[in-house]
C-alpha positions as YAML, in Angstrom:
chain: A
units: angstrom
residues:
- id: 1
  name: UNK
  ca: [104.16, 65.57, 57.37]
- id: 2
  name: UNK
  ca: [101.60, 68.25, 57.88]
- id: 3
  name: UNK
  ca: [100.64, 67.21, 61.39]
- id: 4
  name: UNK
  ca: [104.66, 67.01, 62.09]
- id: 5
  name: UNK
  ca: [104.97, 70.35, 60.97]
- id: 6
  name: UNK
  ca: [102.08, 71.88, 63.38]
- id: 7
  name: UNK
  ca: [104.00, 69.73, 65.90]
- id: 8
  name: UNK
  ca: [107.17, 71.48, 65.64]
- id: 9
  name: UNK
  ca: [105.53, 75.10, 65.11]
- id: 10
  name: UNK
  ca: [103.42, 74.64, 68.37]
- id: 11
  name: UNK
  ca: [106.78, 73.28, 70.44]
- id: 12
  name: UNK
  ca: [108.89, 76.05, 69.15]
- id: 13
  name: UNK
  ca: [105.75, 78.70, 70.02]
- id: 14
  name: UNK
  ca: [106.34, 77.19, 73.86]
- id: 15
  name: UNK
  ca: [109.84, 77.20, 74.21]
- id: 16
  name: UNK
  ca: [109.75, 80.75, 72.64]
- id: 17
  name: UNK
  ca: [106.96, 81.77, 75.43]
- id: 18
  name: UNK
  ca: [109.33, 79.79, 78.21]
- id: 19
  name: UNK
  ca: [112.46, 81.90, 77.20]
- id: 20
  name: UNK
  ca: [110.31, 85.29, 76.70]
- id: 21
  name: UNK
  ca: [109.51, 84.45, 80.56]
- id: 22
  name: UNK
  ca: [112.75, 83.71, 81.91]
- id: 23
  name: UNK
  ca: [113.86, 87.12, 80.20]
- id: 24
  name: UNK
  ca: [111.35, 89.12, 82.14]
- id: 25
  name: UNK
  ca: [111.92, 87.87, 85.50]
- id: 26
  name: UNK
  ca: [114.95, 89.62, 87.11]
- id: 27
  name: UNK
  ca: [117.36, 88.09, 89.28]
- id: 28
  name: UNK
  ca: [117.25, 89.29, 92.85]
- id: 29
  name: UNK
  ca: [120.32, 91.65, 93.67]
- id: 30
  name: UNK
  ca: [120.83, 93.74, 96.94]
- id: 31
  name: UNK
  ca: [122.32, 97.64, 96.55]
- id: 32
  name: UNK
  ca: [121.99, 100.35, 98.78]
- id: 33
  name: UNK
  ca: [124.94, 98.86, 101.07]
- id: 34
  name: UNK
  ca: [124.69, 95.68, 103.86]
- id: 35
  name: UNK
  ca: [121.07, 95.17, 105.01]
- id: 36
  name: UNK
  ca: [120.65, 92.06, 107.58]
- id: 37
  name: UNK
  ca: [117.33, 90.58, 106.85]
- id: 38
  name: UNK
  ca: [116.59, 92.02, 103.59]
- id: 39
  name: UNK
  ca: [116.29, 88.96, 102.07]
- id: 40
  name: UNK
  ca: [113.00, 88.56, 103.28]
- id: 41
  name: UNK
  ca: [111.40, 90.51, 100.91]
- id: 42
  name: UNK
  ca: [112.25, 87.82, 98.70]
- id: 43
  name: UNK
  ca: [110.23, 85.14, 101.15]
- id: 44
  name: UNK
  ca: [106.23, 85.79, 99.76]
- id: 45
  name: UNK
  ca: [107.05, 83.06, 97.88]
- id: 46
  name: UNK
  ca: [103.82, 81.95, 95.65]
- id: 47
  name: UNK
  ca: [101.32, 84.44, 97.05]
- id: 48
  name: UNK
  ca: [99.90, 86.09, 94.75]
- id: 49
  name: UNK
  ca: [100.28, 89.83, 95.80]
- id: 50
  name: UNK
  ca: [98.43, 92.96, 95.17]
- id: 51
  name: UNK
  ca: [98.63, 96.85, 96.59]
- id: 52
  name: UNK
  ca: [97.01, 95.41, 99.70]
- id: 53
  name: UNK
  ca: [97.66, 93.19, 102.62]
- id: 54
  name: UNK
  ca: [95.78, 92.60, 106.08]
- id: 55
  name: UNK
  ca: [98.16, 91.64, 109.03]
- id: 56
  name: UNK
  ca: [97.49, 88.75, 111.44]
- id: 57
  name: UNK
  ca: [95.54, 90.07, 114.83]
- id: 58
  name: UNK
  ca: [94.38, 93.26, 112.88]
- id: 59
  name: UNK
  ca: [90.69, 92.17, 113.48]
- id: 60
  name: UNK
  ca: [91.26, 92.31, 117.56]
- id: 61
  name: UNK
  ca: [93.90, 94.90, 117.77]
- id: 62
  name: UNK
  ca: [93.04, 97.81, 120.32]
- id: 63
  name: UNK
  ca: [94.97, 100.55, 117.86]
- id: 64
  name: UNK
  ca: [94.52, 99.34, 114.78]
- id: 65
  name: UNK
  ca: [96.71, 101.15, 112.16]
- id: 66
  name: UNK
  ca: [96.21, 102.01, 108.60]
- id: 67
  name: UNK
  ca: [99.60, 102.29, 106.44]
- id: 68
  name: UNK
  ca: [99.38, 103.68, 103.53]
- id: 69
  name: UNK
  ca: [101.26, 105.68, 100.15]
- id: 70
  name: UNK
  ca: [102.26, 105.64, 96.65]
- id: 71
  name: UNK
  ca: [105.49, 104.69, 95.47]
- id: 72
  name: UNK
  ca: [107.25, 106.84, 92.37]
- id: 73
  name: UNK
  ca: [109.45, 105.81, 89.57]
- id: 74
  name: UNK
  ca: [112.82, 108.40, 89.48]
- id: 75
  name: UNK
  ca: [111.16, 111.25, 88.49]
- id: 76
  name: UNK
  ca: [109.35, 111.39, 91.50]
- id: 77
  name: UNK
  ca: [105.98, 111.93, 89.68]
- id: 78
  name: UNK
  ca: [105.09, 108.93, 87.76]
- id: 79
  name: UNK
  ca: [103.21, 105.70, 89.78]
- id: 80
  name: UNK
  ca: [105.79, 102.63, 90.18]
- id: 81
  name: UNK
  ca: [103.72, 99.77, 88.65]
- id: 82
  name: UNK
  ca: [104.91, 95.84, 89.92]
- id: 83
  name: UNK
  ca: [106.89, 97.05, 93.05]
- id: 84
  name: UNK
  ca: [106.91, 94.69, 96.25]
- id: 85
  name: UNK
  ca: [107.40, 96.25, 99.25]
- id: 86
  name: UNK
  ca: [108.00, 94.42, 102.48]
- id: 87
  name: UNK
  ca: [107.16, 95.54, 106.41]
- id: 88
  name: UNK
  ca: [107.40, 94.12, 109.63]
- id: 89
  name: UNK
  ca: [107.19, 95.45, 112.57]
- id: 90
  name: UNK
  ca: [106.51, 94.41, 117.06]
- id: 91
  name: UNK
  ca: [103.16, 93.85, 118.30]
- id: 92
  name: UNK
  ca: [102.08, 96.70, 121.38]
- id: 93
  name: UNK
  ca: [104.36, 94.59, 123.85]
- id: 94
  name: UNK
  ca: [107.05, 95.74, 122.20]
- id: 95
  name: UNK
  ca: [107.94, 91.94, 120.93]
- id: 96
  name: UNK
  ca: [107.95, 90.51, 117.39]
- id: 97
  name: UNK
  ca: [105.71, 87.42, 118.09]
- id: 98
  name: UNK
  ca: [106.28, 84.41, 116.42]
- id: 99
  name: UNK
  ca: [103.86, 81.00, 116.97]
- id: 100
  name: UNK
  ca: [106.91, 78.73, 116.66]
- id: 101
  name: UNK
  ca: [106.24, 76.93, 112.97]
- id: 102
  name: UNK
  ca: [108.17, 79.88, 111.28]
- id: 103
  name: UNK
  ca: [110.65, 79.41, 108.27]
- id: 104
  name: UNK
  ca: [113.65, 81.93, 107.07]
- id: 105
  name: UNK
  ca: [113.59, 85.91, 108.52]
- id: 106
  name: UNK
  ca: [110.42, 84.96, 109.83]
- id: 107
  name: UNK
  ca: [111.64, 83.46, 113.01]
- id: 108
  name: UNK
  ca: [113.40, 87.04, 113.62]
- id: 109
  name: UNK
  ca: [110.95, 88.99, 112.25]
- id: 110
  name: UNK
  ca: [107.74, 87.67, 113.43]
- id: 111
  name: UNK
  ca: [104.31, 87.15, 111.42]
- id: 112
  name: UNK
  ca: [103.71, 90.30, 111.99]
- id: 113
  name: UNK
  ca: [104.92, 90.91, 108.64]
- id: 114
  name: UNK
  ca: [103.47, 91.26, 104.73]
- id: 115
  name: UNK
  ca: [104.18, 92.00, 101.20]
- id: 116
  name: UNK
  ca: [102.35, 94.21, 98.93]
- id: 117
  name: UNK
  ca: [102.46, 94.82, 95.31]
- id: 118
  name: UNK
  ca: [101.64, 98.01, 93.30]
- id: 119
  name: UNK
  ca: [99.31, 98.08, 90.53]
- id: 120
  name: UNK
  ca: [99.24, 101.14, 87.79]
- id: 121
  name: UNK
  ca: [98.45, 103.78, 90.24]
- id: 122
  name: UNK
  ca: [101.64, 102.64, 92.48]
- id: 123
  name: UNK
  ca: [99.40, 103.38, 95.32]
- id: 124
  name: UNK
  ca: [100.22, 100.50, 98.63]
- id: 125
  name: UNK
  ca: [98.24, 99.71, 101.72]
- id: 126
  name: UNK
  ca: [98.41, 97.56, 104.91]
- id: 127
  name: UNK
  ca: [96.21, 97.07, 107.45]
- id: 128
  name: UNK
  ca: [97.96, 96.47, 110.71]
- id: 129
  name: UNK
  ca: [98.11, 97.76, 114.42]
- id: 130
  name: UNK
  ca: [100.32, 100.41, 115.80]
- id: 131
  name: UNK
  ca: [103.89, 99.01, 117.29]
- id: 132
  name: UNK
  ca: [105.42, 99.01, 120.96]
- id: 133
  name: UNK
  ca: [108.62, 100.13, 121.97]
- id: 134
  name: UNK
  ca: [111.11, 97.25, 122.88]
- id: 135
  name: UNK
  ca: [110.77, 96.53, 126.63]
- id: 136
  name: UNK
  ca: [114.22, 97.65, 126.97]
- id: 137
  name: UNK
  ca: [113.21, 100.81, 125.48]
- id: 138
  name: UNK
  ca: [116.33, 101.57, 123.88]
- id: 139
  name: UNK
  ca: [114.70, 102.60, 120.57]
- id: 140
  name: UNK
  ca: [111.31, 104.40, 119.47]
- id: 141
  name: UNK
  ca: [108.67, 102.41, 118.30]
- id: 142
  name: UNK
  ca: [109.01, 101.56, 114.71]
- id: 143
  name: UNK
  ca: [108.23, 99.83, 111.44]
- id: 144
  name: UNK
  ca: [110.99, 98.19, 109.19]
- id: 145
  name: UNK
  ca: [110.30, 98.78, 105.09]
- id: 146
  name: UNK
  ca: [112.06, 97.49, 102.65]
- id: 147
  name: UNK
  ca: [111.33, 97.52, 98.51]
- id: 148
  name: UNK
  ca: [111.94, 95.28, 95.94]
- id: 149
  name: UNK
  ca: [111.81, 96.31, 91.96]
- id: 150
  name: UNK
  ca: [110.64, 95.01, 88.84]
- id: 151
  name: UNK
  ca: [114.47, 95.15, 88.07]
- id: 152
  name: UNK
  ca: [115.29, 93.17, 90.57]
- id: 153
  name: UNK
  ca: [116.95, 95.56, 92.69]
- id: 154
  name: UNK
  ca: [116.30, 95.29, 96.61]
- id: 155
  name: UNK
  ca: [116.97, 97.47, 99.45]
- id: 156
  name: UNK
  ca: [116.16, 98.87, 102.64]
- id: 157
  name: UNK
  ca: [114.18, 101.66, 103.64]
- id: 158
  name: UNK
  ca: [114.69, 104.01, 106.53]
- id: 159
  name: UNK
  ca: [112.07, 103.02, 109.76]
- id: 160
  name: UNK
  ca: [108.68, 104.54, 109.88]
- id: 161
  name: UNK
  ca: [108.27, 106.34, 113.06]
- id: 162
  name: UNK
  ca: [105.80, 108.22, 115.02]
- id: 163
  name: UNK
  ca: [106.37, 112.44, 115.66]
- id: 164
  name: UNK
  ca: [104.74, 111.85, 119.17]
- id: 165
  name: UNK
  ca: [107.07, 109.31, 120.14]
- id: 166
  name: UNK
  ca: [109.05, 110.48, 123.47]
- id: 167
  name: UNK
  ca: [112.12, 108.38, 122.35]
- id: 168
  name: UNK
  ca: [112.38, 110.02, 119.06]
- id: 169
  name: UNK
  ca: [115.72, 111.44, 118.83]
- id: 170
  name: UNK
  ca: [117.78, 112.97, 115.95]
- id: 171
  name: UNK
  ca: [120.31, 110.40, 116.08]
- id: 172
  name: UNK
  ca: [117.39, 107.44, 115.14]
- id: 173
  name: UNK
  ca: [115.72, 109.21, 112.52]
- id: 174
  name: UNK
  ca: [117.43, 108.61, 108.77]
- id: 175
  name: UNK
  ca: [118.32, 111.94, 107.75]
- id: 176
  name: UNK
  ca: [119.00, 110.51, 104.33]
- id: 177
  name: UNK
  ca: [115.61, 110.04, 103.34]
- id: 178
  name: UNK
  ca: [116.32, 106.78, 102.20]
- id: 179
  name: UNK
  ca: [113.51, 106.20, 99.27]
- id: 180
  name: UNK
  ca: [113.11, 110.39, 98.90]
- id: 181
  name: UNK
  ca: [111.22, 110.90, 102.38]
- id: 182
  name: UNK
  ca: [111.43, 111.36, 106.20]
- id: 183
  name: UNK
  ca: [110.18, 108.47, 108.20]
- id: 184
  name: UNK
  ca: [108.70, 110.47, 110.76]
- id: 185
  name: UNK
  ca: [104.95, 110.54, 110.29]
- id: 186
  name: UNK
  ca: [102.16, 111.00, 112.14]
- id: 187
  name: UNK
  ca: [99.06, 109.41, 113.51]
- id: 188
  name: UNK
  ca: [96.00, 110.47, 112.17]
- id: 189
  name: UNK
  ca: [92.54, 109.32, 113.83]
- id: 190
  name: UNK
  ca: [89.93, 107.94, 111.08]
- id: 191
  name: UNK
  ca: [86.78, 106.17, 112.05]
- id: 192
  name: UNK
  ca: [87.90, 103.24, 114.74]
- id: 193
  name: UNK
  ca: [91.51, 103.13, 113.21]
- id: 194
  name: UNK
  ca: [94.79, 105.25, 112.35]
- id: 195
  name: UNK
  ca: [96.23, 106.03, 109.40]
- id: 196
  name: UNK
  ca: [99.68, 106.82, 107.94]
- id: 197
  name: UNK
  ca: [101.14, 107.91, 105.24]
- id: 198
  name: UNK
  ca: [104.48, 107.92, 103.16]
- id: 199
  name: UNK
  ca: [105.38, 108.13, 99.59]
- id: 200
  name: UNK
  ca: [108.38, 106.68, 98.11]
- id: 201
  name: UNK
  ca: [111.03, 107.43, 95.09]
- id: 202
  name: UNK
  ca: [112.40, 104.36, 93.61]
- id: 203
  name: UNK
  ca: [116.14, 104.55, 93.66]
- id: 204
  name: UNK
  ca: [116.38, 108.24, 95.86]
- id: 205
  name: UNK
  ca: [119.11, 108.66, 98.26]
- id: 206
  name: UNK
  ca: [119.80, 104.85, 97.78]
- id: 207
  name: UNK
  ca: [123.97, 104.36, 97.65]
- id: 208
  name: UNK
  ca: [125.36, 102.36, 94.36]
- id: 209
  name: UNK
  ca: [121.83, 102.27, 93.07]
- id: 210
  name: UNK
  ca: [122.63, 103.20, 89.20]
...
C-alpha cells in the first residue's frame, strides 16, 4: 500500500509539473495591426536561443556588420528578460539568398536570417554583414526586425536603416518609432567590422498592444 501511495504522490508531482508548464508558455498572438511574414519569428523552432546569433557568410563577408542593443520592459528603463527578436535582411547584391532546401518565411526571407533571446540584462547581438539595396533600387537598404514576448505577443518593428543611405527619404523612415526608437542609425567603424545600435521599448508606439 505504501509503495502505491509513493506511486500516486510521484504521478500527481508530474502531472502537476506538466500543467505548471503548459501555464507558462503563452500562446502566440499577433497585435500591432497586419504584418506579412511575421510569423516567422515563430520558426526557430527547437534552437535553443540566447542574446546572440552569428549569420551564415559572416566569416567571408567584405563589410561585416555588428548589430547590437538592449531591449526595455514599458517603463523604458528596466532590461526585458526572455524576449526573441527576429531579423532578416539581403546580402550586398541587394537579394535575399536562399540555397533552395528552405521551409516556411524562409523561402521569402532568405537564411540570411536569426533569432536571439535576451537574458537579465535584455542586452541582444548579431553578427552579420551590411545589406544592399534591391537591384531595382526602389527602397534604401534595410533590415526587417520583428519581437516576440514572453507574453506571447508578436509584432513588427520599423526597418533599420543607414543615415548615409542616398535613398533615404522621409516617406521610408517610420516616424512612429515603432518599439520607442528611430530606425535610422548609423555605421560606426570598430576593428575590421561595423557596428550598430538600437534600443527597444516593449509595447511603445505599438497599435492595440494593451
Amino acid at each position: 500500500m505504501k509503495k502505491a501511495g509513493i506511486l500516486l504522490a510521484a504521478l500527481f508531482l508530474q502531472v502537476s509539473c506538466v500543467q505548471s508548464q503548459e501555464k507558462e508558455v503563452a500562446e502566440p498572438h499577433l497585435v500591432g495591426g497586419p504584418c506579412e511574414g511575421c510569423e516567422a519569428i515563430l520558426e526557430y523552432g527547437d534552437q535553443n536561443l540566447n542574446a546572440v546569433d552569428t549569420l551564415p557568410e559572416f566569416e567571408e563577408a567584405e563589410k561585416k556588420l555588428k548589430v547590437q542593443g538592449t531591449i526595455f520592459q514599458a517603463d523604458g528603463k528596466t532590461p526585458a528578460e526572455g524576449v526573441v527578436l527576429y531579423i532578416h535582411h539581403t546580402n550586398t547584391a541587394g537579394i535575399y539568398p536562399t540555397r533552395g532546401d528552405e521551409t516556411g518565411w524562409g523561402r521569402r526571407h532568405g537564411y540570411l536570417r536569426g533569432w536571439v533571446k535576451t537574458g537579465k540584462d535584455g542586452k541582444y547581438t548579431f553578427y552579420t554583414q551590411v545589406p544592399g539595396t534591391y537591384p531595382s533600387r526602389d527602397a534604401p537598404a534595410h533590415i526587417h526586425p520583428y519581437i516576440l514576448e514572453p507574453n506571447g505577443k508578436y509584432y513588427w518593428l520599423g526597418s533599420y536603416f543607414f543615415e548615409d543611405d542616398p535613398l533615404l527619404d522621409a516617406e521610408t523612415i517610420d516616424e512612429n518609432h515603432r518599439g520607442g526608437s528611430s530606425g535610422v542609425v548609423k555605421l560606426q567603424k570598430e576593428e575590421n567590422y561595423f557596428v550598430i545600435n538600437r534600443d527597444f521599448v516593449l509595447g511603445k508606439n505599438i497599435p492595440d498592444y494593451d
